[in-house]
MARLUM-813461 format. One record per residue (C-alpha): x, y, z. Coordinates in nm, 3 decimals, decimal comma, always signed. Example, Ala and Ser with C-alpha at 12.3 -4.5 7.8 and 13.67 -1.06 7.14 Angstrom:
! residues 2
- c1  c2  c3
- +1,230  -0,450  +0,780
- +1,367  -0,106  +0,714
***
This chain:
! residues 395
- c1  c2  c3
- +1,421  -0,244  +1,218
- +1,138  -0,298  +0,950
- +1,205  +0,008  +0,654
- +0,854  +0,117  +0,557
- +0,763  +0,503  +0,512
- +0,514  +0,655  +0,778
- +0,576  +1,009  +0,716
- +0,303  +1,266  +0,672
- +0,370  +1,294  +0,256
- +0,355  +0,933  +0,231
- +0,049  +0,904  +0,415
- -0,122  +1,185  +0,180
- -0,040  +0,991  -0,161
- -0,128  +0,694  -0,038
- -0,474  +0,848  +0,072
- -0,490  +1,093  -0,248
- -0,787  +0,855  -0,397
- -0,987  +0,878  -0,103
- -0,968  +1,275  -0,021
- -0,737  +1,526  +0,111
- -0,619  +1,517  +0,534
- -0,371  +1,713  +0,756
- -0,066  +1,596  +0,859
- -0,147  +1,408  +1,164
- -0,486  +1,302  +1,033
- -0,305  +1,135  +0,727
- -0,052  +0,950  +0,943
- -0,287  +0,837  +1,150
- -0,574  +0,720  +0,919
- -0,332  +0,559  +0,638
- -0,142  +0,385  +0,952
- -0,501  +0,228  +1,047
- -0,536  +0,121  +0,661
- -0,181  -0,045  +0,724
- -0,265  -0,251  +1,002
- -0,586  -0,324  +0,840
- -0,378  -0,541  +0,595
- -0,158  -0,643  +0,854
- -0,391  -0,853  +1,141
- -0,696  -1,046  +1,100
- -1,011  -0,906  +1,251
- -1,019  -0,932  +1,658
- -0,669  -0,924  +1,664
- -0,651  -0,835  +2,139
- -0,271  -0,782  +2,044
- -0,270  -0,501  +1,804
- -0,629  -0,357  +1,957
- -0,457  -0,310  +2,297
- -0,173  -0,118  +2,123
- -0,352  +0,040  +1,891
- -0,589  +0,170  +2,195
- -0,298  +0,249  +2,413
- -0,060  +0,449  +2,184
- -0,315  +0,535  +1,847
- -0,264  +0,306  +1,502
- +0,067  +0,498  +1,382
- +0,290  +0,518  +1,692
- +0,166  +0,196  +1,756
- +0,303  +0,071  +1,446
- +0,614  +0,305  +1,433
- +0,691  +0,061  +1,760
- +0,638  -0,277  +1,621
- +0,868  -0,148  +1,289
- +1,143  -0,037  +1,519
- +1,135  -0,425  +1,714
- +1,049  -0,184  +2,030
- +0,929  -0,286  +2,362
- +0,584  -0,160  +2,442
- +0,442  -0,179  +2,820
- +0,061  -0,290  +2,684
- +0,126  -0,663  +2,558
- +0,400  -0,949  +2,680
- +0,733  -0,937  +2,523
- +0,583  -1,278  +2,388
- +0,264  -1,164  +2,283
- +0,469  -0,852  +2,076
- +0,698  -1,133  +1,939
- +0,443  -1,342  +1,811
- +0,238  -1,056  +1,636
- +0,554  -0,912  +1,486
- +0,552  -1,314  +1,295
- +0,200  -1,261  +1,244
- +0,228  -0,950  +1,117
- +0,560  -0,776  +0,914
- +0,511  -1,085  +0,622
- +0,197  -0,885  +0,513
- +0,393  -0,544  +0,556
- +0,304  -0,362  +0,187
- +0,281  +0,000  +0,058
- +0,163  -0,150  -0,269
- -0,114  -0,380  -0,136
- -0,270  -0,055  +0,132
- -0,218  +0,180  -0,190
- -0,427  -0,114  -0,424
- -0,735  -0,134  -0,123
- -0,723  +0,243  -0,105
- -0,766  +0,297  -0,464
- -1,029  +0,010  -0,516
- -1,222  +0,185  -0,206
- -1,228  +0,495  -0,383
- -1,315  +0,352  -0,714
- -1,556  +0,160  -0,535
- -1,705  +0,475  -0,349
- -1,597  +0,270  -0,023
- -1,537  +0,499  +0,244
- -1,282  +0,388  +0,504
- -1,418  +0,517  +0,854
- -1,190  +0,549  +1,191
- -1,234  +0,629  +1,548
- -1,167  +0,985  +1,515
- -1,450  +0,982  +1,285
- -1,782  +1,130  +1,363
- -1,963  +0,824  +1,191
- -1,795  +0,581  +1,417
- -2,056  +0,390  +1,587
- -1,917  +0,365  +1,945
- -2,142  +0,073  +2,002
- -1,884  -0,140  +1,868
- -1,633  -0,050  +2,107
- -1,813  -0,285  +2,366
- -1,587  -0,564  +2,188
- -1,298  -0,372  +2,352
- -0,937  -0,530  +2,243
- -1,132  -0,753  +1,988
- -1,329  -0,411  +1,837
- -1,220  -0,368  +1,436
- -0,927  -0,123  +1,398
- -1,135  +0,057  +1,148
- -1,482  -0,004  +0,949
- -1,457  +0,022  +0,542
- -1,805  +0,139  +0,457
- -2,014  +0,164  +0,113
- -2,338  +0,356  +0,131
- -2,502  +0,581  +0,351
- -2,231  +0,621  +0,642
- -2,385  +0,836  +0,828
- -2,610  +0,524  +0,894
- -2,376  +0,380  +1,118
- -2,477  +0,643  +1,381
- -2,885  +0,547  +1,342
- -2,856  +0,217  +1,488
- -3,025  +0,266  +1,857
- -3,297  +0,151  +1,736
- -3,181  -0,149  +1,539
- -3,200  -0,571  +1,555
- -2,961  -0,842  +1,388
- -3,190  -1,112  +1,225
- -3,047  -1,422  +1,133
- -3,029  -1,749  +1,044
- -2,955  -2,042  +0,861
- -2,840  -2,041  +0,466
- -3,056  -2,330  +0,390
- -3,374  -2,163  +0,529
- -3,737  -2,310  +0,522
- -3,998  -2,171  +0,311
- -4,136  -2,082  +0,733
- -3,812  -1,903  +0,809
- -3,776  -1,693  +0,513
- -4,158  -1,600  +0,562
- -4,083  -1,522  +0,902
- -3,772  -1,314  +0,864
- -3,949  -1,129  +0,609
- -4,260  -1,066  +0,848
- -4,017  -0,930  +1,106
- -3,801  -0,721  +0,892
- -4,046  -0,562  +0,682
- -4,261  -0,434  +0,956
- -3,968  -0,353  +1,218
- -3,752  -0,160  +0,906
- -4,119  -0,007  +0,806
- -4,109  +0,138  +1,158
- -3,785  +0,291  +1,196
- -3,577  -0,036  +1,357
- -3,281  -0,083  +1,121
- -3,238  -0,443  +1,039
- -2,895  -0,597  +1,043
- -2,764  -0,925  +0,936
- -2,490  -1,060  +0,737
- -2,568  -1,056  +0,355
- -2,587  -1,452  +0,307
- -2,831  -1,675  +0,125
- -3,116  -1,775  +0,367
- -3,274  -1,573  +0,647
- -3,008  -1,301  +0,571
- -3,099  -1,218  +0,252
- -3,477  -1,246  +0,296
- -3,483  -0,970  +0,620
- -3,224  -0,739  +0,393
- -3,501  -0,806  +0,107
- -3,786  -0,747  +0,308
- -3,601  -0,442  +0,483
- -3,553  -0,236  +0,135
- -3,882  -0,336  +0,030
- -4,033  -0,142  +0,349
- -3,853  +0,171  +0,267
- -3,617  +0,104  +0,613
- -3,283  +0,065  +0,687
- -3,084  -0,227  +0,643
- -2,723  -0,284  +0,735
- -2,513  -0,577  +0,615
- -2,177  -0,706  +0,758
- -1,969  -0,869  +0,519
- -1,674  -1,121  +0,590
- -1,454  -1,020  +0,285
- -1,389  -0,676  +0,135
- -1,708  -0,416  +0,117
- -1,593  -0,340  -0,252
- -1,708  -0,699  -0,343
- -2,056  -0,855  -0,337
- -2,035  -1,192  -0,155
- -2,185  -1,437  -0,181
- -2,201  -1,373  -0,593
- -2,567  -1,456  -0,601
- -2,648  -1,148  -0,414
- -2,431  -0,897  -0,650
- -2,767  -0,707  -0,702
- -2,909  -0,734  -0,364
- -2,569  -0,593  -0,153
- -2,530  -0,322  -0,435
- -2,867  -0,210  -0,339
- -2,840  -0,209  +0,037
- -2,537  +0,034  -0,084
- -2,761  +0,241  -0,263
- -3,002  +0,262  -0,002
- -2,889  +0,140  +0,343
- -2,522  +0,064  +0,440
- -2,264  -0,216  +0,390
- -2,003  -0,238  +0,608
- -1,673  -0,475  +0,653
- -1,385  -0,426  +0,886
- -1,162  -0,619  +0,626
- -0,959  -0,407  +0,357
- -1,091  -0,328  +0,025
- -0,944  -0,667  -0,211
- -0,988  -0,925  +0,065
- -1,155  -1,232  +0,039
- -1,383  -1,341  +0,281
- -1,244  -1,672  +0,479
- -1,436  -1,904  +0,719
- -1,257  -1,729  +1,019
- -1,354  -1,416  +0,864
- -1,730  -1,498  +0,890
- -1,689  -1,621  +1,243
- -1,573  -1,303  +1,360
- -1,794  -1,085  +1,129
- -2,088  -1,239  +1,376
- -1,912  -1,051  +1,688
- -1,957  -0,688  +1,485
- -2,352  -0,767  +1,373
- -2,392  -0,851  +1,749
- -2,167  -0,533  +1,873
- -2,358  -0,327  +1,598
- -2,699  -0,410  +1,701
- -2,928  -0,331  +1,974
- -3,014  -0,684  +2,002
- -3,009  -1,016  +1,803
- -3,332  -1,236  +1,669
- -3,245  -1,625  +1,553
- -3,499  -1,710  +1,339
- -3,426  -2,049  +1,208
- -3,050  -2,225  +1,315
- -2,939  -2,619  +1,336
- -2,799  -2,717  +1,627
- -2,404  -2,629  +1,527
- -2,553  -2,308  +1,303
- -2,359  -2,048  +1,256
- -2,646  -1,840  +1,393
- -2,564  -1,947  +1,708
- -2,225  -1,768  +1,699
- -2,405  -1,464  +1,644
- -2,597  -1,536  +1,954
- -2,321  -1,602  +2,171
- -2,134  -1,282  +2,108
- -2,461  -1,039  +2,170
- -2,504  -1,243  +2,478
- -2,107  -1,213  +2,609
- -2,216  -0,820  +2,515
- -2,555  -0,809  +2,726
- -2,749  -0,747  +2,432
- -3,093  -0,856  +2,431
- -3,149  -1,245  +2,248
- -3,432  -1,367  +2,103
- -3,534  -1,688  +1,893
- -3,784  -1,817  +1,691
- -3,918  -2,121  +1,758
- -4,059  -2,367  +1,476
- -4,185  -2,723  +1,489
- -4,035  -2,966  +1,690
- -3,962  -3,201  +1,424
- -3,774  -2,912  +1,204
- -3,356  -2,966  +1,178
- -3,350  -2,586  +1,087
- -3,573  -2,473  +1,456
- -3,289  -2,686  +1,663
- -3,055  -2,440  +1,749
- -3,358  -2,159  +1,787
- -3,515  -2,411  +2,052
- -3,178  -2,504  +2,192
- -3,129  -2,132  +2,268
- -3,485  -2,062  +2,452
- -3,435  -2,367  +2,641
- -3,021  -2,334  +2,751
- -2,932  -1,967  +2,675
- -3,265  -1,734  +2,833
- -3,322  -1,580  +2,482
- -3,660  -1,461  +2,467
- -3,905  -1,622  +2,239
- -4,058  -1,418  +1,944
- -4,323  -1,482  +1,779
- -4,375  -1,156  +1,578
- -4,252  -0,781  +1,572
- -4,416  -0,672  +1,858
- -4,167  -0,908  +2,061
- -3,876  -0,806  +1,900
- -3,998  -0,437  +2,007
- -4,023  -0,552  +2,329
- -3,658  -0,680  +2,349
- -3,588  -0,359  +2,268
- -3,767  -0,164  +2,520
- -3,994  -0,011  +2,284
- -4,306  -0,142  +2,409
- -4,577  -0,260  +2,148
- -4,752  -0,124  +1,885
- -4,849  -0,174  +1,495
- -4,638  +0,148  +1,435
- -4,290  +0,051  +1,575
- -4,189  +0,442  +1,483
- -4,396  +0,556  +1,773
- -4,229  +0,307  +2,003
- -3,907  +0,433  +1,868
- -4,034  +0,780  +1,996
- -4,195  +0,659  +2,330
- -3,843  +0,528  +2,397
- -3,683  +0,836  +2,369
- -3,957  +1,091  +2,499
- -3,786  +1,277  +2,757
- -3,411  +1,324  +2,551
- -3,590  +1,325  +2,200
- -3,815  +1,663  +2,347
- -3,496  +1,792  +2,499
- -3,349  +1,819  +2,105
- -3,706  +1,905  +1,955
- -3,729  +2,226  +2,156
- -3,374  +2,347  +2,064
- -3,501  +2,348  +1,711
- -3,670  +2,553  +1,499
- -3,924  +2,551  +1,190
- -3,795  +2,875  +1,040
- -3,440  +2,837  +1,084
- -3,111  +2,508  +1,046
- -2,911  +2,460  +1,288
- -2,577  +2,244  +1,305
- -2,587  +1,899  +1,557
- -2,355  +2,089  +1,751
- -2,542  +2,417  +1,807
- -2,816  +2,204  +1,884
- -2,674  +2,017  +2,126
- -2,556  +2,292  +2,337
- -2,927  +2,409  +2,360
- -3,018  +2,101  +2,432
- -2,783  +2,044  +2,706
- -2,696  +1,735  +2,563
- -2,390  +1,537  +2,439
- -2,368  +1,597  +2,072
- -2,304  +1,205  +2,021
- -2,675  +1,139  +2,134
- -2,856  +1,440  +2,002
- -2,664  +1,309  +1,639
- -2,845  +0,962  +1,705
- -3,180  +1,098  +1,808
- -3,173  +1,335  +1,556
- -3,142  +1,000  +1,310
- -3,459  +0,850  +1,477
- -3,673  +1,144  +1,482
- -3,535  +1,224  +1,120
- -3,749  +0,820  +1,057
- -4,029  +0,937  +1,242
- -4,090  +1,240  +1,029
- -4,024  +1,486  +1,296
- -3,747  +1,651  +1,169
- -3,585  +1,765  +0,882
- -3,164  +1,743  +0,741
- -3,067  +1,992  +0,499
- -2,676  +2,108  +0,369
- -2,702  +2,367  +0,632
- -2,796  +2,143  +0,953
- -3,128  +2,039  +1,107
- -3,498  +2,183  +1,112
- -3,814  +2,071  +1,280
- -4,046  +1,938  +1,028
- -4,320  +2,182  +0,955
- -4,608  +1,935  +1,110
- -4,381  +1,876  +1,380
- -4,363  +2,216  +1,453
- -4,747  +2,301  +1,510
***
């Protein structure tokens, strides 16, 4: 049996930086940050236990050399070599600190920010999401699209990716991509530029700007979108790392747009995870003698994605229908729910997601993300005390 100290009291130092939790809530959350420094992201062996039994008697079990009905003897073998060399209080108290000096907010399942989208991935979801920025965010992604591309982008690409992002952000669809030089970095540009929301995965820790060229650009999708890693605060981004970042932009989108790829991009694994997910694909093509348009074409012609050729195709693989104003496909999307939560509000009055929910008739986890869209569209208001029609909403 592996020492290491799971109790409640050593749960709540260890946590201290980041806020204050109950009993069960501490064990449970600073057992998440644990295996967080124990597996590397998509780990099926520790997400099936962790799913099964919860993060801390999950681990309690693999301490204890245990047998656990969810994995092979083999398979719980194998992860305890994997995984008890990396066993350290110090290094989960360091990430813990440098996420709270870092404002980085470490986000779990039991959390109401979780975006449950990401769950598709099943065994391979992240154990946990460490988040800097607006977290709430994470919950105001129905409406949303992953544009990406290659890092050595063409003057076309970038101008393209920043045609798409700046008028899909501009109208309420939150752009996501992964924070690199290239088509990344100019939809994330165009995205903040439009006053939208923009989203970026990163491959190391989300208390470190990577890659170093973008410093200023991921501090400001921190200070006004999101920036979110499922890799501890401290860890350095790795080239498996990237590879499966691409599975959570594709699990955390509505659907994915390729705008410029060669044919072995690493676009392309982006593509093939939001199509092993069912999400809507689309591509961009570009001239046929263009390296960078390969992969896009490659995908149109072998994989179904759709082709785009502006916004209004991206809205379509969406289901939002067209439009110059994508806000008001956004809202033709979502008529018949997104009335349901308008009439259980009130100008005069706030009123909690919950409350309104239960007028609504409604689960509270979709009346929290229309609420989000209809909060873009103008229609409603957020306040310390809950939720308000806006007053030209109300008539």
């Amino acid at each position: 049996m592996t020492s290491f100290d799971l109790s409640a009291g050593a749960a709540r130092r260890a946590l201290a930086p980041t806020g204050a939790y109950d009993d069960d809530d501490a064990r449970e959350r600073y057992a998440t940050a644990v295996w967080c420094q124990l597996i590397e992201p998509g780990d099926s062996v520790a997400g099936r236990l962790i799913a099964a039994h919860g993060a801390a008697p999950a681990l309690e079990a693999v301490l204890r050399a245990g047998t656990l009905p969810d994995v092979t003897p083999r398979e719980l073998a194998e992860g305890r070599k994997r995984w008890l060399p990396r066993l350290s209080a110090r290094a989960v108290a360091d990430s813990l600190s440098m996420a709270a000096a870092r404002s980085v907010t470490l986000v779990t399942r039991s959390d109401p920010q979780w975006p449950s989208q990401v769950d598709d991935l099943d065994a391979h979801a992240p154990v946990c999401l460490w988040v800097r920025g607006d977290v709430t965010a994470l919950r105001r992604l129905e409406a949303s699209v992953a544009i990406v591309g290659a890092r050595a982008a063409s003057r076309y690409g970038d101008h393209v990716a920043m045609e798409l992002a700046s008028d899909l952000a501009g109208g309420g669809v939150a752009v996501v991509s992964g924070g690199a030089y290239g088509i990344d970095g100019a939809a994330h540009r165009a995205a903040l530029s439009s006053g939208g929301l923009t989203v970026a995965l990163l491959a190391g820790g989300a208390d470190r700007s990577y890659p170093v060229g973008h410093t200023q650009l991921i501090d400001d999708i921190a200070e006004r979108g999101v920036v979110v890693s499922e890799v501890a605060c401290g860890s350095a981004p790795t080239k498996w790392r990237f590879l499966q970042r691409n599975r959570l932009i594709a699990a955390l989108s509505a659907a994915t747009v390729v705008v410029e790829a060669g044919w072995r991009s690493g676009s392309l694994n982006t593509a093939g995870h939001a199509a092993a997910l069912s999400r809507p694909l689309g591509a961009v093509p570009g001239p046929i003698t263009s390296a960078t348009s390969a992969g896009t074409h490659r995908l149109i012609r072998e994989y179904g994605a759709q082709c785009i050729t502006g916004a209004d195709d991206v809205r379509e693989l969406l289901g939002l229908g067209s439009g110059s104003d994508a806000r008001a496909g956004v809202q033709a999307a979502y008529t018949g729910e997104s009335t349901r939560v308008m009439d259980a509000l009130s100008t005069r009055g706030w009123r909690e997601s919950g409350d309104i929910a239960r007028r609504a008739g409604m689960a509270a986890d979709t009346v929290e993300g229309l609420l989000g869209l209809l909060r873009l569209d103008g229609s409603v208001e957020a306040g310390t005390e809950g939720w308000r029609l806006a007053r030209r909403a109300g008539g």
